[in-house]
ZADO-1210 file (C-alpha; in nm, 4 decimals, padded with zeros to 6 digits):
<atoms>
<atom x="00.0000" y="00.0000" z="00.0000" code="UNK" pos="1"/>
<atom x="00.1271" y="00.3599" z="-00.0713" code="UNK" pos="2"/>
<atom x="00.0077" y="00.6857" z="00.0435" code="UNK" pos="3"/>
<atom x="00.0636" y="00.9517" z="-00.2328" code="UNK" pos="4"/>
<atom x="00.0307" y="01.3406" z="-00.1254" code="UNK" pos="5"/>
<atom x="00.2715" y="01.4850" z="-00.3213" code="UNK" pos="6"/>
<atom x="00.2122" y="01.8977" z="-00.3670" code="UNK" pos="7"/>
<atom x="00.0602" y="01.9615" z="-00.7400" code="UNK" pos="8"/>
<atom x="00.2810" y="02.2734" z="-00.7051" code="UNK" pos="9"/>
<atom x="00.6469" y="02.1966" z="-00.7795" code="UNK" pos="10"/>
<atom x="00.8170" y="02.5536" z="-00.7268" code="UNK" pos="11"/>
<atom x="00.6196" y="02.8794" z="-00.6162" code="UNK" pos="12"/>
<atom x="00.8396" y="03.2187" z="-00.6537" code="UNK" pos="13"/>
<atom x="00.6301" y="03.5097" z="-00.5228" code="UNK" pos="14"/>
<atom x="00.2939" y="03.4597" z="-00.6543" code="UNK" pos="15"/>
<atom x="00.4173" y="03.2421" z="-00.9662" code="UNK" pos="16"/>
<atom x="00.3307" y="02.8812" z="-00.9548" code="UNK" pos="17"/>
<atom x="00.4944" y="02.5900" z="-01.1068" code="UNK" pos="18"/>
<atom x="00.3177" y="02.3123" z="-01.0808" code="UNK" pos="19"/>
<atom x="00.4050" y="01.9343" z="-01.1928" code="UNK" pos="20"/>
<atom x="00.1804" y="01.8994" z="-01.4128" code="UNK" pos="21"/>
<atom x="00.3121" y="02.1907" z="-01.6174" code="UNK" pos="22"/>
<atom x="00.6983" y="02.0687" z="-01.5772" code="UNK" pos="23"/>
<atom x="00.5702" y="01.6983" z="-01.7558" code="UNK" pos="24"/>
<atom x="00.3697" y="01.8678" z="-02.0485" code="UNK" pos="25"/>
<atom x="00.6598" y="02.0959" z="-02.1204" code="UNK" pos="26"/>
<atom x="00.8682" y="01.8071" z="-02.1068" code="UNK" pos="27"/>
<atom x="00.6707" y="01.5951" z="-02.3168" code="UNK" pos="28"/>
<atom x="00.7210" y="01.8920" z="-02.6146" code="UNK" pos="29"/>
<atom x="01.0952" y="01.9403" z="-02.5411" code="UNK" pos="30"/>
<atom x="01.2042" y="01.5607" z="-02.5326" code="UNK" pos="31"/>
<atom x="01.0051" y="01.4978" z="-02.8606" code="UNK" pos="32"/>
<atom x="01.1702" y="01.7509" z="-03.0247" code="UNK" pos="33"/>
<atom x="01.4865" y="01.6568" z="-02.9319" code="UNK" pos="34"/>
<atom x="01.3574" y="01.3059" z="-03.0629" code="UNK" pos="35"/>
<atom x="01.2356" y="01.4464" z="-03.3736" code="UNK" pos="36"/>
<atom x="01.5613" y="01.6412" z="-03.4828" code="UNK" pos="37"/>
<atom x="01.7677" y="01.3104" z="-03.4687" code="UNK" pos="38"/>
<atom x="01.4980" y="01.0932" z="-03.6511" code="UNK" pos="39"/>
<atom x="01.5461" y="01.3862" z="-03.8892" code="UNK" pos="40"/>
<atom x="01.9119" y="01.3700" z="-03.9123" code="UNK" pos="41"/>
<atom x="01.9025" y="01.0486" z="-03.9493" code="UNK" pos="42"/>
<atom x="01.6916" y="01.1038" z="-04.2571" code="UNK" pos="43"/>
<atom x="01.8780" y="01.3301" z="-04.3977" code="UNK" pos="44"/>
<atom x="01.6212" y="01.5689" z="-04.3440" code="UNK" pos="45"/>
<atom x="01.7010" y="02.0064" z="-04.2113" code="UNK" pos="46"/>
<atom x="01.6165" y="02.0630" z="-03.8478" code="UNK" pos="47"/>
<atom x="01.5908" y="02.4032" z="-03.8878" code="UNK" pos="48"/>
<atom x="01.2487" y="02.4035" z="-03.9656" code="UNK" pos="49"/>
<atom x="01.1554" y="02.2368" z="-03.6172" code="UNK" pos="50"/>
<atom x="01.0928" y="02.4818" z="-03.3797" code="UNK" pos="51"/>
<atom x="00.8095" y="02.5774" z="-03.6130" code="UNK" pos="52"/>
<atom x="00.6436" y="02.3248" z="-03.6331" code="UNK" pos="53"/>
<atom x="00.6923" y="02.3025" z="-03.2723" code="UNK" pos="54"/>
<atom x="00.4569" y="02.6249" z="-03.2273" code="UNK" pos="55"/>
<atom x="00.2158" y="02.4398" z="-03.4797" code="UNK" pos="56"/>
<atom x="00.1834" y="02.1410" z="-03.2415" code="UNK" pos="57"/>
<atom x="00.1599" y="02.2303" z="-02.9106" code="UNK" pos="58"/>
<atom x="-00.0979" y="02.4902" z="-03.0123" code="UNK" pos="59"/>
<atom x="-00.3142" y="02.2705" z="-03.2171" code="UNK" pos="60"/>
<atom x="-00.2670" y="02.0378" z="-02.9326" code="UNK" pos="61"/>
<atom x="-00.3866" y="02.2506" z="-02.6391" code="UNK" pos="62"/>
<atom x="-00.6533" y="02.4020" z="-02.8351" code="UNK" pos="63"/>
<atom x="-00.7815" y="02.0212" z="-02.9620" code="UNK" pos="64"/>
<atom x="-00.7451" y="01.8865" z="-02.5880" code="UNK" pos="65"/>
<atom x="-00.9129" y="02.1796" z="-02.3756" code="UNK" pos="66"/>
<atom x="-01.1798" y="02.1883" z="-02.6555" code="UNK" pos="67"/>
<atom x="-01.2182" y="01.8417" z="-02.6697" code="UNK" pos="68"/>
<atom x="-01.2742" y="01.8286" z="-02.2248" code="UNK" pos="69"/>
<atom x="-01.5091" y="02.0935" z="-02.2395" code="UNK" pos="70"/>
<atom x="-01.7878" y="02.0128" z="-02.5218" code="UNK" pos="71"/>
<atom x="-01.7259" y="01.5997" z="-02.4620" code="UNK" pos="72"/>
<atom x="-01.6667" y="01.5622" z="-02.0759" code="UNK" pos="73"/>
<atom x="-01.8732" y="01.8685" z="-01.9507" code="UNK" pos="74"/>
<atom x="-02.0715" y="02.0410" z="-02.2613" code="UNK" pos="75"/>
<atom x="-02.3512" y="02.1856" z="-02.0648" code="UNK" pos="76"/>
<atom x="-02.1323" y="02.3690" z="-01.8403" code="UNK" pos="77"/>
<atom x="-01.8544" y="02.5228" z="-02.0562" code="UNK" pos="78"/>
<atom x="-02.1426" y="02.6168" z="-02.3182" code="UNK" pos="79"/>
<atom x="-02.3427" y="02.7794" z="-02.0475" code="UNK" pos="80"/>
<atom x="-02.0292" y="03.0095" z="-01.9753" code="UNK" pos="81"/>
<atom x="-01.8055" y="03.0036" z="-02.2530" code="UNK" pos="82"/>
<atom x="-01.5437" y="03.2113" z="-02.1635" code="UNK" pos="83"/>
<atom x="-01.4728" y="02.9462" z="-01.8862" code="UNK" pos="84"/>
<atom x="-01.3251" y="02.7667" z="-02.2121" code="UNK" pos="85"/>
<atom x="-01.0335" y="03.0105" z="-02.1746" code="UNK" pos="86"/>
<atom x="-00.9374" y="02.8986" z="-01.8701" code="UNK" pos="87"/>
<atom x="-00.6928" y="02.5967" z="-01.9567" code="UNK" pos="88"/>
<atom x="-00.4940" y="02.7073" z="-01.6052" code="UNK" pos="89"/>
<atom x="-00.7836" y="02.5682" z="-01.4095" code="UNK" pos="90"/>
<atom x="-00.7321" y="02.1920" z="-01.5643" code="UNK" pos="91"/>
<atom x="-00.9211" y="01.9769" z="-01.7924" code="UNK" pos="92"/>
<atom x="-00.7416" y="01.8098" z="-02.1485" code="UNK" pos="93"/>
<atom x="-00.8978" y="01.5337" z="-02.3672" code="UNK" pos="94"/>
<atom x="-00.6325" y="01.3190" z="-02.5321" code="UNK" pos="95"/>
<atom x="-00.8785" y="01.2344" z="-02.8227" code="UNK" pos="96"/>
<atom x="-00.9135" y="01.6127" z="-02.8689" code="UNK" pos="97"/>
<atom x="-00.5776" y="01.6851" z="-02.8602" code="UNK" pos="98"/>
<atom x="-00.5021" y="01.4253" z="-03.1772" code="UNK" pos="99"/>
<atom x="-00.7317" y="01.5878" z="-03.4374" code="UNK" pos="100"/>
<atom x="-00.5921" y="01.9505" z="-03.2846" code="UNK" pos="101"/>
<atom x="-00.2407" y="01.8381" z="-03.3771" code="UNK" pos="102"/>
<atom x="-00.3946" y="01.6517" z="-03.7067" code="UNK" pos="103"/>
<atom x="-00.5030" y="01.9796" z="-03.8078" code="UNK" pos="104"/>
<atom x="-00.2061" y="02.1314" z="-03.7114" code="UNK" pos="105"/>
<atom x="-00.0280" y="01.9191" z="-03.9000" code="UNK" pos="106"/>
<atom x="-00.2359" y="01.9630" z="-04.1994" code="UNK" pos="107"/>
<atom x="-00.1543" y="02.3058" z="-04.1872" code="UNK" pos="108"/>
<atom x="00.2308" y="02.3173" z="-04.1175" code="UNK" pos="109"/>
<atom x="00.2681" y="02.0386" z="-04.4197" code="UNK" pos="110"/>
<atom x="00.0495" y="02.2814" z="-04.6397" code="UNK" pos="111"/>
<atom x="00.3203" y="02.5721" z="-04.6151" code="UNK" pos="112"/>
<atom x="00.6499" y="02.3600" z="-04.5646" code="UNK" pos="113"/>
<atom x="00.5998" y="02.1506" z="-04.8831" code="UNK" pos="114"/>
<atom x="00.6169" y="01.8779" z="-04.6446" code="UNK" pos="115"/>
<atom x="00.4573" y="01.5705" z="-04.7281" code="UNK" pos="116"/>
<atom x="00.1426" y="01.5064" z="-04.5162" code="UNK" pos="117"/>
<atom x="00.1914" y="01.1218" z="-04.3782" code="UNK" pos="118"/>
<atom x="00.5537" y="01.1516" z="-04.3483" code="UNK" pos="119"/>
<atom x="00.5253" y="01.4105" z="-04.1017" code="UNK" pos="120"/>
<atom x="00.2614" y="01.2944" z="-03.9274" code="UNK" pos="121"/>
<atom x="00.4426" y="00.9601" z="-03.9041" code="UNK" pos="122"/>
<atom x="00.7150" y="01.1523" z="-03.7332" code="UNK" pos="123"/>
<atom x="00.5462" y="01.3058" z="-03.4883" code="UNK" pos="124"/>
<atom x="00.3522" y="00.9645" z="-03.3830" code="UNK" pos="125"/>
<atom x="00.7304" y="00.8172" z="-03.2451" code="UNK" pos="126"/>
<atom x="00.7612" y="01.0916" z="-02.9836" code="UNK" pos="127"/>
<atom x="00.3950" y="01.1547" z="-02.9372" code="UNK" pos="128"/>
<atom x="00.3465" y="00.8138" z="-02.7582" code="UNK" pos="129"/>
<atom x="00.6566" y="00.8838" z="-02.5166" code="UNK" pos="130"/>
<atom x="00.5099" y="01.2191" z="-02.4530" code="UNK" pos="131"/>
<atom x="00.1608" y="01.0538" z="-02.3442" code="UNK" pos="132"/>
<atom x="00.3845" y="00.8784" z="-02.1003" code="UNK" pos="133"/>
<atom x="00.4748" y="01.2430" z="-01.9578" code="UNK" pos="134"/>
<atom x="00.1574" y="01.3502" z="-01.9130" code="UNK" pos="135"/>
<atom x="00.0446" y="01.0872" z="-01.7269" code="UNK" pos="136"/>
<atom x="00.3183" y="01.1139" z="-01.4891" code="UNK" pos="137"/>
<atom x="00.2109" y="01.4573" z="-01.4411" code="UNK" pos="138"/>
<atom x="-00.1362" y="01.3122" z="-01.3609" code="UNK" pos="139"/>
<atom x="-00.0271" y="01.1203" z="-01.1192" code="UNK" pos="140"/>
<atom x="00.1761" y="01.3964" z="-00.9841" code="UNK" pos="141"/>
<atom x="-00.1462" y="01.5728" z="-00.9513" code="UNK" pos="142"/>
<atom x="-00.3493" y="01.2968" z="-00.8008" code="UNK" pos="143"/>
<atom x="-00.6087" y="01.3215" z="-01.0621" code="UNK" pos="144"/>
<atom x="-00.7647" y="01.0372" z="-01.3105" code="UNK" pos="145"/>
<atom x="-00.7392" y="00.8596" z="-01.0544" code="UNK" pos="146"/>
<atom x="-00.8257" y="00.4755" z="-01.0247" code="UNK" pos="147"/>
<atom x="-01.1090" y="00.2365" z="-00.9179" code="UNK" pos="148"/>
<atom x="-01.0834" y="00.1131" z="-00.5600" code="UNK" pos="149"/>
<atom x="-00.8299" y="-00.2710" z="-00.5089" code="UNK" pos="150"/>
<atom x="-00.7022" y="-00.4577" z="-00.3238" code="UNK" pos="151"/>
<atom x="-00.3991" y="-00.4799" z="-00.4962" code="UNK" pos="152"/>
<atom x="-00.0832" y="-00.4750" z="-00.3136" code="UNK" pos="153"/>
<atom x="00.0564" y="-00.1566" z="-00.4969" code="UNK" pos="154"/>
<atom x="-00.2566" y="00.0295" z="-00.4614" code="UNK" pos="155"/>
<atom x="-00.2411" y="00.3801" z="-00.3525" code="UNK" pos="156"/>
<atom x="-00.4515" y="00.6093" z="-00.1362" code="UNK" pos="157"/>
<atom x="-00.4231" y="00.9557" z="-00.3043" code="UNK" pos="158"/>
<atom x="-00.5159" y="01.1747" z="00.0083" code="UNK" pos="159"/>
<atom x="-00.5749" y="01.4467" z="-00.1961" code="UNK" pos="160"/>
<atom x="-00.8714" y="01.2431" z="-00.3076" code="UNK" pos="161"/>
<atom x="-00.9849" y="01.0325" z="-00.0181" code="UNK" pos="162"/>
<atom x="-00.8935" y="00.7302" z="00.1945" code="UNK" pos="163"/>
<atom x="-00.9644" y="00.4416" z="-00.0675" code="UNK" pos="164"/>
<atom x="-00.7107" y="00.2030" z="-00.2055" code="UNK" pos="165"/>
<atom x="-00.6978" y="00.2080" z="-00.5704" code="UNK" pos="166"/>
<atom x="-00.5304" y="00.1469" z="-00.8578" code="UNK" pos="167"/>
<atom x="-00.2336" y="00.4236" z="-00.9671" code="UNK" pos="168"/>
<atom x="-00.3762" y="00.3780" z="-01.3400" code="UNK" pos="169"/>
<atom x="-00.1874" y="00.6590" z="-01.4537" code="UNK" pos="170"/>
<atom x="00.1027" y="00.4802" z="-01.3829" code="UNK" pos="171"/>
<atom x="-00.0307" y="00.1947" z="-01.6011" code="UNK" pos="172"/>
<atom x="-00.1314" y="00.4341" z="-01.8880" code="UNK" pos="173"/>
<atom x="00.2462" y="00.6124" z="-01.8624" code="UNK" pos="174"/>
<atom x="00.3944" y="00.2280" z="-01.8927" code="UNK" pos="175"/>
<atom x="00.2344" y="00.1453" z="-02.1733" code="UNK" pos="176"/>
<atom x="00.2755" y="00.4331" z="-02.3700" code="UNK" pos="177"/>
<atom x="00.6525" y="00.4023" z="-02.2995" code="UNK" pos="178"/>
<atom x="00.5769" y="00.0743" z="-02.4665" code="UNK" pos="179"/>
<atom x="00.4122" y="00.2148" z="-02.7544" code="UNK" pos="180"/>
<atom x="00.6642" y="00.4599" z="-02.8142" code="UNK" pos="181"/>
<atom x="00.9422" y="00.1370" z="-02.8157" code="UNK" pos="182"/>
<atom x="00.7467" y="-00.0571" z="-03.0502" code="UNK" pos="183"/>
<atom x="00.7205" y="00.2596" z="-03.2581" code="UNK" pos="184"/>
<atom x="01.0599" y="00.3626" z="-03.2513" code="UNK" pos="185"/>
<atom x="01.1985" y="00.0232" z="-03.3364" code="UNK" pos="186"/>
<atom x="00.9725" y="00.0419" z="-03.6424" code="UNK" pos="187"/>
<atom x="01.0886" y="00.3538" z="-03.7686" code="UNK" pos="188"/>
<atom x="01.4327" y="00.2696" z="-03.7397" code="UNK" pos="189"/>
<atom x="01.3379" y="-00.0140" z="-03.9800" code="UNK" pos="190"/>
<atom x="01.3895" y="00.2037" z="-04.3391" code="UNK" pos="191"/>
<atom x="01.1762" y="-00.0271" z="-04.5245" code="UNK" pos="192"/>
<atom x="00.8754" y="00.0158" z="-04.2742" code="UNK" pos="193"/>
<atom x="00.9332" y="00.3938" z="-04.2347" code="UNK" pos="194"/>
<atom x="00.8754" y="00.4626" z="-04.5905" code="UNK" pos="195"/>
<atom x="00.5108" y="00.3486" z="-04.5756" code="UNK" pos="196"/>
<atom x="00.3311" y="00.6362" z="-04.5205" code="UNK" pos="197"/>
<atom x="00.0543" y="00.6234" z="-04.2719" code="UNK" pos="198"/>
<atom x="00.2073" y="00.3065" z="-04.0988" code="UNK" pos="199"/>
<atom x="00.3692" y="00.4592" z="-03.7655" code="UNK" pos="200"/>
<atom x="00.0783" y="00.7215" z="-03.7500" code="UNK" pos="201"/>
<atom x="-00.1575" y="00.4075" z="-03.7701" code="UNK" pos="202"/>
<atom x="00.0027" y="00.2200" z="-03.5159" code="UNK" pos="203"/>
<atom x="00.0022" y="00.5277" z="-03.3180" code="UNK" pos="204"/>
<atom x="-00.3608" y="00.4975" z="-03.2919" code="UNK" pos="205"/>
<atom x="-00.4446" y="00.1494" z="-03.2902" code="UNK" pos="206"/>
<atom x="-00.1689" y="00.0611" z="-02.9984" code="UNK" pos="207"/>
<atom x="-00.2292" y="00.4192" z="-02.7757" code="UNK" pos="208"/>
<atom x="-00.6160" y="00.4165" z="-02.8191" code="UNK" pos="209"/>
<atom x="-00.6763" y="00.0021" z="-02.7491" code="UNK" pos="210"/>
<atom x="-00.4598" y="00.0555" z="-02.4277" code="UNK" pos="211"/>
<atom x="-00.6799" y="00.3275" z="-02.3552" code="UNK" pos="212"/>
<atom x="-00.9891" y="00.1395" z="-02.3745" code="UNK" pos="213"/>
<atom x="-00.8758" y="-00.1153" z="-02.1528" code="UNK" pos="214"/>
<atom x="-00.7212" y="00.0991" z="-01.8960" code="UNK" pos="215"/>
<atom x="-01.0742" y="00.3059" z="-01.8962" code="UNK" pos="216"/>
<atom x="-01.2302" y="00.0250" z="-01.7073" code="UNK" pos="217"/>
<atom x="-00.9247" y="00.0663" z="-01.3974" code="UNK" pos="218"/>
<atom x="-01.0688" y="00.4918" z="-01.3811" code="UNK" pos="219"/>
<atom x="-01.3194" y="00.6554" z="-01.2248" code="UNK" pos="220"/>
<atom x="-01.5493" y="00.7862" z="-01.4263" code="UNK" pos="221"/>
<atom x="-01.4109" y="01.1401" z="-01.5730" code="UNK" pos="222"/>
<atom x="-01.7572" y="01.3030" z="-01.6317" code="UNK" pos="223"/>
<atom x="-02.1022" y="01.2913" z="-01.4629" code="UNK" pos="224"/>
<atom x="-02.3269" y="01.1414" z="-01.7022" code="UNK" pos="225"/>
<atom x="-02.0657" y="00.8123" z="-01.7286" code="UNK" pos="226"/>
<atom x="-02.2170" y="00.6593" z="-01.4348" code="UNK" pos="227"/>
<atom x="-02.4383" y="00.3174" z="-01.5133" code="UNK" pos="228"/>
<atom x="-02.3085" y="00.3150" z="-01.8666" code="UNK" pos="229"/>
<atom x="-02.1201" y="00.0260" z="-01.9764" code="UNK" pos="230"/>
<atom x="-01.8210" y="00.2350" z="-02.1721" code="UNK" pos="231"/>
<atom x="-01.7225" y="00.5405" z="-02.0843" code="UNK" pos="232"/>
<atom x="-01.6722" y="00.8446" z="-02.3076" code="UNK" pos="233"/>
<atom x="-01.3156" y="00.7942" z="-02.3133" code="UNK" pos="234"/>
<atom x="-01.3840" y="00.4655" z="-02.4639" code="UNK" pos="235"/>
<atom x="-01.6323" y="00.5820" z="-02.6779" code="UNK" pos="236"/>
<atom x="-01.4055" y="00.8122" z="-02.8455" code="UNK" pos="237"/>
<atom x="-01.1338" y="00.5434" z="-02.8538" code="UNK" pos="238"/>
<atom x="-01.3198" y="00.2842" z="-03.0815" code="UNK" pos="239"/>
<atom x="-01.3059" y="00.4807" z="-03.4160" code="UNK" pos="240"/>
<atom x="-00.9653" y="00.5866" z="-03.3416" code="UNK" pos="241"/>
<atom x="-00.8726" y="00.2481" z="-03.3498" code="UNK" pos="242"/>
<atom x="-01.0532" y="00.1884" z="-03.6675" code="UNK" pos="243"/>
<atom x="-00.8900" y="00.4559" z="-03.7947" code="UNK" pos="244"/>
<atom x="-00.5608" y="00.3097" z="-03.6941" code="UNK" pos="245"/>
<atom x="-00.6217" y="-00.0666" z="-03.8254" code="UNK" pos="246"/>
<atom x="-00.6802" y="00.1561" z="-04.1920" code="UNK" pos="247"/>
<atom x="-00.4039" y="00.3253" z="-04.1922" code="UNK" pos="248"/>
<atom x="-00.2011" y="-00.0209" z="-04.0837" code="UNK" pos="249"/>
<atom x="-00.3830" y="-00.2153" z="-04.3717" code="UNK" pos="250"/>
<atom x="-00.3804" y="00.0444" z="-04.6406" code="UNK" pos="251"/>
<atom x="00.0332" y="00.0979" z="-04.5574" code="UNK" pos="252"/>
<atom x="00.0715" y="-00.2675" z="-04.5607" code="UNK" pos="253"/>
<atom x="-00.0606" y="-00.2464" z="-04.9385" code="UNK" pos="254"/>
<atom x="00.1774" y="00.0709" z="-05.0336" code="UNK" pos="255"/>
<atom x="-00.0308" y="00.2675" z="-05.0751" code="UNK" pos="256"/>
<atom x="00.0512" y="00.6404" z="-05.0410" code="UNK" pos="257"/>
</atoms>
C-alpha cells in the first residue's frame, strides 16, 4: 500500500506557480523535439524548420485537448459560460481532442512547408506516444484520473482524493505508452517500414487508443453522465480511433501512399 500526497505545485516564486503537471507537459514537447531532430538527421532531413512546427503542435494540441474536455466531458457547463473555455490554467485536457488539434495542425504546417502530409505525421507519432507517457506522470503527480478502488498490493490512497485504495492507473497508462513509443521507434528505425506512409501514425492509434480502452475500465469515471453506462466516453471516443488506426495499418501494408 502507498500513500501519495505529493504537492501539485512543484516551485512557487512570489505569486508564480509551477506546478508538476506543467513541468511533464513541457517536457513531453521538449524531449520529442529533441527526438524528432535526430529521426530527422538520421533522414537526412534540415532541423531548422523544427521549432516551427513546434509552435504548430503544441498549439493545435492545447486548443484540440481543452476543446475536446469541455464540449465531450462537460458540454452543458462550458457552453453555459463560454469564456470558462479560456481557462486551460484551471485543468481539464482530452487526449482524443488533442489528436485531431495536432492533425489539423499538422495539416496546416505540411500545407506551407511543402512537407509531405503522412511523413510528417508519421514523425510526430514516435515521440507523441513517449510524450503521453509524460503527461500521465504529471497526472499522477497531480493525483487526478485517478483509479477504481483494489485490493492490490501496490494500490495507492491519493489523500488528496480520499482514503480508498486504488489502482495508480496513470502509472499503467504512462507504462504502456513508454511501450508504444518502443514498438514505434523500433519500427521507424526499420527504413523499409518507415517509408510506408501512414504506418507509424496508424500504429500510433491502434496501440495508444486500445490501451486506452482497456485501462478506462481501472478509472473513475471522468464526467457525470458516465455513471451506469457500460463504456465510458473515453472509450467511446477510442473505438473509431482504433478503426482509424487498423486503416491506416492495412492500407500501408498495401503501399499505398
Amino acid at each position: 500500500m502507498i500513500y501519495w500526497n505529493a504537492d501539485p505545485i512543484a516551485v512557487s516564486i512570489g505569486p508564480l506557480s509551477i506546478h508538476w503537471y506543467g513541468i511533464f507537459f513541457a517536457a513531453a514537447f521538449i524531449v520529442g523535439l529533441q527526438i524528432m531532430g535526430r529521426m530527422f538527421a538520421r533522414e537526412g532531413r534540415s532541423t531548422g524548420d523544427l521549432d516551427s512546427l513546434l509552435g504548430f503542435v503544441v498549439v493545435g494540441a492545447l486548443v484540440g485537448a481543452r476543446l475536446g474536455h469541455c464540449l465531450l466531458y462537460d458540454p452543458v457547463y462550458y457552453l453555459s459560460s463560454p469564456l470558462l473555455i479560456l481557462k486551460i490554467w484551471e485543468g481539464g485536457l482530452a487526449s482524443h481532442g488533442g489528436v485531431i488539434g495536432i492533425l489539423v495542425a499538422v495539416g496546416v504546417y505540411a500545407r506551407r512547408s511543402g512537407m509531405r502530409f503522412w511523413w510528417l505525421l508519421d514523425r510526430i507519432a514516435v515521440p507523441a506516444a513517449l510524450g503521453g507517457a509524460f503527461i500521465r506522470i504529471g497526472n499522477f503527480m497531480n493525483s487526478e484520473i485517478v483509479g477504481v478502488p483494489t485490493i492490490v498490493p501496490w494500490a495507492v490512497i491519493f489523500e488528496r482524493v480520499d482514503d480508498l485504495a486504488r489502482h495508480p492507473v496513470q502509472l499503467y497508462e504512462a507504462a504502456a505508452y513508454l511501450i508504444i513509443f518502443i514498438v514505434l521507434f523500433l519500427t521507424w528505425r526499420e527504413a523499409a517500414l518507415r517509408r510506408r506512409a501512414g504506418l507509424l501514425s496508424g500504429l500510433f492509434l491502434m496501440l495508444v487508443f486500445a490501451a486506452r480502452f482497456v485501462l478506462e475500465y481501472f478509472k473513475t469515471p471522468q464526467a457525470a453522465y458516465e455513471a451506469g453506462f457500460f463504456m465510458t466516453v473515453g472509450q467511446w471516443l477510442s473505438v473509431p480511433c482504433v478503426l482509424a488506426g487498423l486503416w491506416l495499418v492495412f492500407r500501408a501494408g498495401r503501399g499505398q501512399e
